[in-house]
N, C-alpha and C positions, 0 to 999 in steps of 0.2 A: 504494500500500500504506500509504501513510505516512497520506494523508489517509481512508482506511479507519479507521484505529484512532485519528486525531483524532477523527473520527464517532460511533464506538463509544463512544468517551473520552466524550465531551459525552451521550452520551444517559445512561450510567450514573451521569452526575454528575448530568441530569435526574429520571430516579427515584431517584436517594438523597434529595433535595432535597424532592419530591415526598413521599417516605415521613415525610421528618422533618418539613415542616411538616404532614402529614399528621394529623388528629385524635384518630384510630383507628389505632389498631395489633392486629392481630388475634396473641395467642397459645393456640396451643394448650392445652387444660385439662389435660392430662398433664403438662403443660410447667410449668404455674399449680402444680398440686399440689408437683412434686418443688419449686418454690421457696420455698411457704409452710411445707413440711416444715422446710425449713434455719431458718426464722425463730424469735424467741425467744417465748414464750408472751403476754408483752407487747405486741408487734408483733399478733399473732393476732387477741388482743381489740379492736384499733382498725382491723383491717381487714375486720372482719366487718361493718362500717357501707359500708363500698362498694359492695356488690352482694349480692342474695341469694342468686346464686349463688356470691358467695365465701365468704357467711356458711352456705353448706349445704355446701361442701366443707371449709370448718374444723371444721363441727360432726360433719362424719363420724369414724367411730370410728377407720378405719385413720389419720387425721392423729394425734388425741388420743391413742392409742398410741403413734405413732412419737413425741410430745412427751414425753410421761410416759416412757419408756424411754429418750430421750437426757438426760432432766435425772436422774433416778433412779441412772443409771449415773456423770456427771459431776460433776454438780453436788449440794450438802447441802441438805436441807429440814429445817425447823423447824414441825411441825404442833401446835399447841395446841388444846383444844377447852374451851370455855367451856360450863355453863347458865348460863341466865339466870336469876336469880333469880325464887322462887315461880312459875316457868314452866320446865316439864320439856317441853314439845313444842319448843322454840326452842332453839338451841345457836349461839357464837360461834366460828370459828373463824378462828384466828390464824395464816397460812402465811406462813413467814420463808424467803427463797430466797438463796441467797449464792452470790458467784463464784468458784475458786478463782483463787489470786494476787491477788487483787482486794480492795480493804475494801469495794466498794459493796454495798449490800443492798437487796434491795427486797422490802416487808412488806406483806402483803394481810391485811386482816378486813375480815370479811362472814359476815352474818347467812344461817346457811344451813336451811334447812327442815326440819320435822318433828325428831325427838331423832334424833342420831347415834347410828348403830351399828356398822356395820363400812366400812372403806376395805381395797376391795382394787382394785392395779394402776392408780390416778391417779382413783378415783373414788369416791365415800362415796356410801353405802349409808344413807336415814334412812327410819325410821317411830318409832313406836312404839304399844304392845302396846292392841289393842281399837280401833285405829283404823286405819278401811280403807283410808287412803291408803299408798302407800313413792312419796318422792321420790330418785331421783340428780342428786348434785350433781356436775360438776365445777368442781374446783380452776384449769384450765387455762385455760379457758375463762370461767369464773367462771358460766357456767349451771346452770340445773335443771331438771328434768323427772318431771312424775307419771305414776307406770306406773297401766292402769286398776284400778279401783275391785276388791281380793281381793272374793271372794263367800264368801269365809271369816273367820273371824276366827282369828291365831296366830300363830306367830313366823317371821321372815324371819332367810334366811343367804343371803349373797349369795358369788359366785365369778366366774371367767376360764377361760374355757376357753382356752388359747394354741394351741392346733391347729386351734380352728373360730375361733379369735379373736370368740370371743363374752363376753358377760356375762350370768349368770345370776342370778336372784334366786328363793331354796326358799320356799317357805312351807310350814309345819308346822303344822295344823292344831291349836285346844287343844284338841277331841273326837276325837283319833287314831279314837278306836275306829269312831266314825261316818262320818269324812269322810275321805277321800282327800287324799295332800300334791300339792301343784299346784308348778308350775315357770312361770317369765315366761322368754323369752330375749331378751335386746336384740340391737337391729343385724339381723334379720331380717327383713326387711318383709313376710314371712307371720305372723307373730306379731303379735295385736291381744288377747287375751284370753292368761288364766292357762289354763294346761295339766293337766290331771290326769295326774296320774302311777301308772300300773296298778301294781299286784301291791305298793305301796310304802306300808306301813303301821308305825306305831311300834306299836303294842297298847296296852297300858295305860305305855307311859314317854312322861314329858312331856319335850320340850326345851328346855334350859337355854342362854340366850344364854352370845356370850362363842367363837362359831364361828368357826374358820379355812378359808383354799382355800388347798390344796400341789399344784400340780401340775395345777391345771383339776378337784381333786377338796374339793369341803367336807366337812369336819369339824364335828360339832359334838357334846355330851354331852347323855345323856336318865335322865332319872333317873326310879323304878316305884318305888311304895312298898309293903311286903310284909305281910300277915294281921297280924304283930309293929308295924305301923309301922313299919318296919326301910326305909332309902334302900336301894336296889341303883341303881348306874349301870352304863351303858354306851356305848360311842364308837361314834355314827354315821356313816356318810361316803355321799356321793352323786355 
């Protein structure tokens, strides 16, 4: 019996020995997930140089959510946004991140694309008015990415939806009266083109930047001018 479990003994010390000087270690990608979840935003950005498949599970949204939601809640952000001078398509943005109990800080700029317009939920939302690109930035990640080419020309309001856990980006056409408002959703991989949205017209009111999302719902104001030249506004939501 004795010399039984010497036996056993020695072979289990053989494959541990085995594993360890072993090359490869195989872990599970569920496994990979829940640990780059715990990691700091920091860390994320230098391990996406590793593999492109670890550079495609950080770039996933459920990760960037769960990042943007535990610093948000935690930790202070310090967001500035700069133009650059005689250049309104290019903006600087200055992300200051602090720890609590801690004096260390660590301060990010980086030139991010097209004119900043709205940041909502760990992501900035940039175009600007008469050009067909909208780029999203994130901050976490420190990436960008162009949605395709509007087939319109108008103003974007961008939102989160927290129950489909998606993002959305409106576009408001400036010829209400003729064109239809389109919708992008991100994170869908059935989504490759802008979406017409049926029965969803402003008439004769324009939209006025300067849009909020409360709740996975955007707000934004549209202002109509009257026979008098008289503004009348009113609060739209989508």
């Amino acid at each position: 019996m004795k010399r039984k479990r010497e036996k056993n003994s020695r072979k289990t010390s053989r494959s541990m020995k085995r594993l360890l000087h072993s090359r490869f270690i195989y872990i599970p990608q569920d496994l990979t997930v829940e640990v780059l979840k715990k990691l700091p935003a920091k860390s994320l950005v230098r391990f996406q140089c590793v593999s492109k498949l670890w550079s495609s599970i950080i770039s996933r949204q459920v990760i960037e959510s769960n990042i943007v939601t535990r610093s948000l809640t935690r930790d202070a952000h310090f967001i500035l946004i700069f133009r650059l001078r005689n250049n309104v398509y290019k903006h600087i943005l200055a992300f200051l991140h602090t720890f609590p109990g801690n004096i260390e800080k660590e301060s990010v700029v980086t030139l991010i694309p097209q004119s900043f317009r709205q940041y909502v939920c760990g992501l900035f939302c940039c175009f600007y008015n008469w050009d067909p690109e909208v780029a999203i930035y994130n901050p976490t990640t420190r990436q960008s990415f162009r949605l395709p080419i509007m087939t319109a020309m108008g103003t974007c309001f961008f939102g989160y939806d927290p129950i489909e856990n998606q993002y959305k980006v409106l576009l408001i056409p400036f010829h209400t009266m003729k064109q239809a408002c389109q919708v992008f959703i991100m994170g869908n991989p059935t989504t490759k083109q802008w979406r017409n949205i049926q029965g969803v017209r402003l008439g004769s009111h324009s939209p006025l930047l300067g849009g909020v999302c409360v709740n996975g719902a955007i707000y934004f104001r549209a202002e109509a001018k009257t026979v008098l030249y008289e503004s009348t506004f009113i609060l739209m939501s989508f």
